[in-house]
N, C-alpha and C positions, 0 to 999 in steps of 0.2 A: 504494500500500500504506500502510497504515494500522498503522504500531506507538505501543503503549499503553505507554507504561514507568514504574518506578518512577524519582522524580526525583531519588533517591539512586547510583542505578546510574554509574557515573564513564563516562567516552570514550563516550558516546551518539553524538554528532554524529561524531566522529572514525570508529568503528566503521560507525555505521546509516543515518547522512543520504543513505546512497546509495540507500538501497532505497526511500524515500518519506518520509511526511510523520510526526515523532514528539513526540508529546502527551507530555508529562513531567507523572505524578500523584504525590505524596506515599501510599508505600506502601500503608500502614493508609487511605487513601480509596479505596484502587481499588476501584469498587461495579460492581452490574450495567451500569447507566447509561453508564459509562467504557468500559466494552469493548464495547457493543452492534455500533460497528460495526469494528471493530478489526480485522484481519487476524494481526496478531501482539502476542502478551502479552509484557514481562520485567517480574520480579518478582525481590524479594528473599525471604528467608526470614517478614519480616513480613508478607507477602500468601498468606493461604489461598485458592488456586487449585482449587476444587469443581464439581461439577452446577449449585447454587446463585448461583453464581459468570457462569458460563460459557452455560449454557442458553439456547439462543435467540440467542446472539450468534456473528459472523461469524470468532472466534479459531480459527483452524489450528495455528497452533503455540507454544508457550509453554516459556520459555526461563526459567529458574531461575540467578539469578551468584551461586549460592552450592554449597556441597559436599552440604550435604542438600537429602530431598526430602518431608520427614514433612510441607510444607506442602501438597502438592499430593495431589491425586485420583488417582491413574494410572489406576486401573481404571476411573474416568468416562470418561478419556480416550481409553483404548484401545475403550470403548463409543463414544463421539462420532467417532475417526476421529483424533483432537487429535494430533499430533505433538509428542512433549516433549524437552527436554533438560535436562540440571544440568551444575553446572562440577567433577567431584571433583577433588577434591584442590589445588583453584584458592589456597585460605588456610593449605592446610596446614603448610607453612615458619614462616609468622605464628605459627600456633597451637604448635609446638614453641617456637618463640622467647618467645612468652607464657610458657610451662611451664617451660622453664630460667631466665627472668627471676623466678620466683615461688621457684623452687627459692634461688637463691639468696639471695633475699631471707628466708624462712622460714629458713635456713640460719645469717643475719646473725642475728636478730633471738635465736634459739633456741641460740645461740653451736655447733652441730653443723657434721660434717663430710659435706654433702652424698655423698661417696664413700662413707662407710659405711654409707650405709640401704641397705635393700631395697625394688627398686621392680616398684608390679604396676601393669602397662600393662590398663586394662579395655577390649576394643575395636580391636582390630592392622586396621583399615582402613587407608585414608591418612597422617592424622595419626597414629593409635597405632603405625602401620609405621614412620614416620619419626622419632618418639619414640626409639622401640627401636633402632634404627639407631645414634640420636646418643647413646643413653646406653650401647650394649655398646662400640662406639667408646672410648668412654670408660672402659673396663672396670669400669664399674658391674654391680653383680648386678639381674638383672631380668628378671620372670616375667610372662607373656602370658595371657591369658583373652579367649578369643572362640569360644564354645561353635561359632556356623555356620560358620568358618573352620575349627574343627580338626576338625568331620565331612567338611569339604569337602577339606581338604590332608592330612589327616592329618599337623598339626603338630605341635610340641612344645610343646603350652599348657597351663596348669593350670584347675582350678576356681575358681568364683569363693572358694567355699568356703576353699581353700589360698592365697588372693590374700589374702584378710583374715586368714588367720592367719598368713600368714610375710612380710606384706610392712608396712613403716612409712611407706612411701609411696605414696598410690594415686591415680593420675591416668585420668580417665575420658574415653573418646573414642568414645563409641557411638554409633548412631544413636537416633532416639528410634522407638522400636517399640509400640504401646499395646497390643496383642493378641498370644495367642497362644507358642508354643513359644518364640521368640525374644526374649519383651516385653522390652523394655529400661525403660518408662515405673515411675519409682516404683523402676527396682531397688535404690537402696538404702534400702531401710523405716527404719522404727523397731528391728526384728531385726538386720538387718548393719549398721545403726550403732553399734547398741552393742555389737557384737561389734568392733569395730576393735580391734585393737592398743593399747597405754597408748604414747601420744604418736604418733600417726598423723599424719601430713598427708593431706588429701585435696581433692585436685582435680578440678574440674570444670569442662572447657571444652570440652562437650558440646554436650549440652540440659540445661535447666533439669527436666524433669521428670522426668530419668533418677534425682537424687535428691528424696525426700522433703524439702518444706523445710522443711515444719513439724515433722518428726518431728526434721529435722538443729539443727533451735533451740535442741529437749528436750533434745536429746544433748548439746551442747555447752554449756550451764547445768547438767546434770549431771555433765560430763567437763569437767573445763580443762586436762585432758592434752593434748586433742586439737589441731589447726591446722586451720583451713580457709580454702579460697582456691574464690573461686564469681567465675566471668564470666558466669553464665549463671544462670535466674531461672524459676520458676514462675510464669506469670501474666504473662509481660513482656508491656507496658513496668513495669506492677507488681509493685513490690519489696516483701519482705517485709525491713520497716526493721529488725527485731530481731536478724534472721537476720543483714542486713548487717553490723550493729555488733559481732556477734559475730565477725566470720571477719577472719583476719587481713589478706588482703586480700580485696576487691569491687571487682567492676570491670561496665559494662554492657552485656555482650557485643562486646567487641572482639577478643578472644585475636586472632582472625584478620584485625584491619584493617590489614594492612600493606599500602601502598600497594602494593606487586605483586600482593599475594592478589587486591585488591580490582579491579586492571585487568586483571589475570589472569582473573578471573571471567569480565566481560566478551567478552575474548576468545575465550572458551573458546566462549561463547553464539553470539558471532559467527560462528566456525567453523562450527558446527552450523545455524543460519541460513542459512550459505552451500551446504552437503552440502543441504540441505534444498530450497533454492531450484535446486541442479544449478548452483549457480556456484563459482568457483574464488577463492578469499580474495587481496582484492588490498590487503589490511593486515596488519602485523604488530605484535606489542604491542613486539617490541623497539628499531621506531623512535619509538615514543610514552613509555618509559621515560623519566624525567630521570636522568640520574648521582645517585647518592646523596650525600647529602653529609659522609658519614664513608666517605670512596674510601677509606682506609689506617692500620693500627694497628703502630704498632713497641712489639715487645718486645726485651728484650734477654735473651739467653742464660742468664742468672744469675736469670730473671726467678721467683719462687716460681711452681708450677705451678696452685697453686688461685688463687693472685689471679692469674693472667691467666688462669683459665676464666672466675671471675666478672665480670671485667674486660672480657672478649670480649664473653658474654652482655651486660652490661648496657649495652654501648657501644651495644648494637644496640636491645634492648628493658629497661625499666627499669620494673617496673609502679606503681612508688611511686607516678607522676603523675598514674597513669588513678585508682589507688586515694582519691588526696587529690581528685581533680575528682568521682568519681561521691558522696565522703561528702556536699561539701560541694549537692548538690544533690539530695539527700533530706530535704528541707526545703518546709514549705508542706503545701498540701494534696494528695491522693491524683493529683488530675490536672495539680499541678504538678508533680510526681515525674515522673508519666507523659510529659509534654511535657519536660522536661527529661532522662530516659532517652533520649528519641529525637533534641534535639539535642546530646549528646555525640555521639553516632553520627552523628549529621550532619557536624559540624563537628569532627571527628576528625582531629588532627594528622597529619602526614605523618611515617609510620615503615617503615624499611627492614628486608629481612630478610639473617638473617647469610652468606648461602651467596651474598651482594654483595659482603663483605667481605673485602677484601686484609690478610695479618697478614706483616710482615717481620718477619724473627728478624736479630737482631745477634747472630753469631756459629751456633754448630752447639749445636741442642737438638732431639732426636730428640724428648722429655716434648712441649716446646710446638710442635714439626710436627702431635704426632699429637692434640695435644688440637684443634687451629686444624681441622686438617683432620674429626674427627670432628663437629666442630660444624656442617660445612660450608662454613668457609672457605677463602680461598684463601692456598696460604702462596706467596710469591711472593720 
């Protein structure tokens, strides 16, 4: 067997070496040429898996280690026969962890008390589920928008409409949809931009094309009310530099690199591979895990409650540093930028998520149990 993988995908050998011989490409090269005779594709979100693509070659099944799938064809596939899979919800921890590292940081910078905004979750999938979780946890106010969910559950979710107008903070978790009753592509135009709130934050650790980015430019050269925080890019690996300089933080789609999201992925592939193939999974990702290297955070009883939420969060994820590395390498020319987008993501430091994390209290504080445990730690 013949697997074609992208040379970024982590525990290859660990995972796949069992099943045959595997060709490691650099995403954005994987062409016709690569797969012709391939038996099995993995891909990350930067490989568009199509007709185009695929046609004529020997791929069965094609494995996605990421939570979307806006890169792939399905309905070529479910035409060709192609067996698929994706990993949801493999980064989602990551992407929460990105979101309250930004929160506080916008919180620092803006001298505001994150507890008293109001927060609209755009998108209660995975990540936007788990959002929601850690910020009612928290006893944060916060409102839901996810039009195909609340025909489908009949939940308790608002308009996007009522999200821009009673919420000051809006963090977007959608998938990217380009057509149709659902689209998500472009949903926030030039129109709901400048309808936001006067001092809005808004986040996006999405897709890049869920917002307008050149409309988001205008907006915010118009408004300096406003905040924005973008891990994600229209065009990636091209950045639109303007837009960059404007948003409080930038970062180059990382929200979700935490090293578990990212062997998590994997795994998840692997599974699916194994179901696929009628075999029974003789790896688990928990013996390929390393210990974190921040095992334990002591607070003590007396300890103020909002500096040990921010304190928690950023022990874990801290976004200053992706922020200060992605400015300093939009610089050069258009395809320096572009090869430079793709090795931070390459070469993406090792970060842990918090629901790793051991918090001892010195002494009895019910405030920092419950704030440790809604983040997802563990208080021990």
């Amino acid at each position: 067997m013949l697997i074609v993988a992208d040379e970024n995908i982590p525990l290859l050998d660990e995972f796949f070496q069992g099943f045959g011989e595997i060709r490691r490409v650099p995403g954005r090269a994987i062409d016709r040429a690569t797969v012709e005779q391939a038996d099995v594709l993995l891909v990350r979100s930067v490989t568009n898996v199509n007709r185009a693509l695929l046609e004529g070659s020997s791929v069965k099944f094609v494995g996605t280690c990421t939570i979307g799938t806006d890169h792939l064809d399905l309905d070529y596939f479910q035409q060709a026969g192609i067996h698929w899979s994706s990993a949801p919800g493999c980064n989602a921890r990551g992407v929460v962890d990105y979101v309250l590292g930004s929160l506080h940081t916008l919180a620092e910078i803006e001298g505001a008390d994150p507890a008293q905004r109001t927060y609209g979750i755009v998108g209660a999938g995975e990540v936007g589920g788990r959002l929601l979780k850690v910020l009612k946890g928290l006893g944060w106010k916060v409102l839901v928008c996810d039009p195909p969910r609340q025909i489908a559950e009949d939940a308790d979710y608002v308009s996007l409409d009522q999200i821009i107008e009673q919420c000051d903070v809006i963090s977007l978790h959608t998938p990217l949809i380009k057509s149709g009753n659902g689209a998500t592509w472009r949903l926030f135009d030039h129109e709901r931009l400048r309808r936001l709130k006067p001092g809005t934050w808004l986040i996006n650790a999405s897709r890049g094309p869920v917002v307008h980015n050149a409309a988001l430019r205008e907006v915010l050269l118009e408004r300096e009310d406003l905040q924005a925080v973008l891990d994600v890019w229209e065009g990636e690996p091209e950045v639109d530099v303007d837009l960059a300089d404007l948003c409080v933080l930038a970062t180059p789609h990382i929200a979700g690199y935490s090293l578990d999201g990212k062997q998590r992925g994997t795994a998840q592939i692997y599974q699916a591979l194994c179901a696929y193939l009628g075999q029974a999974p003789g790896i688990a990702l928990s013996d390929l895990l390393p210990p974190p290297w921040l095992a334990e955070v002591q607070l003590h009883a007396s300890t103020d409650p909002a500096w040990a939420l921010a304190t928690l969060c950023r022990s874990v994820y801290d976004p200053r540093r992706d922020d200060a590395d992605f400015r300093r390498s939009l610089v050069g020319t258009v395809q320096e930028q572009r090869k430079a987008f793709d090795l931070l993501r390459k070469h993406y430091p090792e970060r842990r998520e918090i629901d790793g994390l051991k918090v001892r209290i010195n002494g009895e504080s019910p405030v920092l149990s419950n704030i440790a445990r809604a983040l997802g730690a563990e208080v021990v």
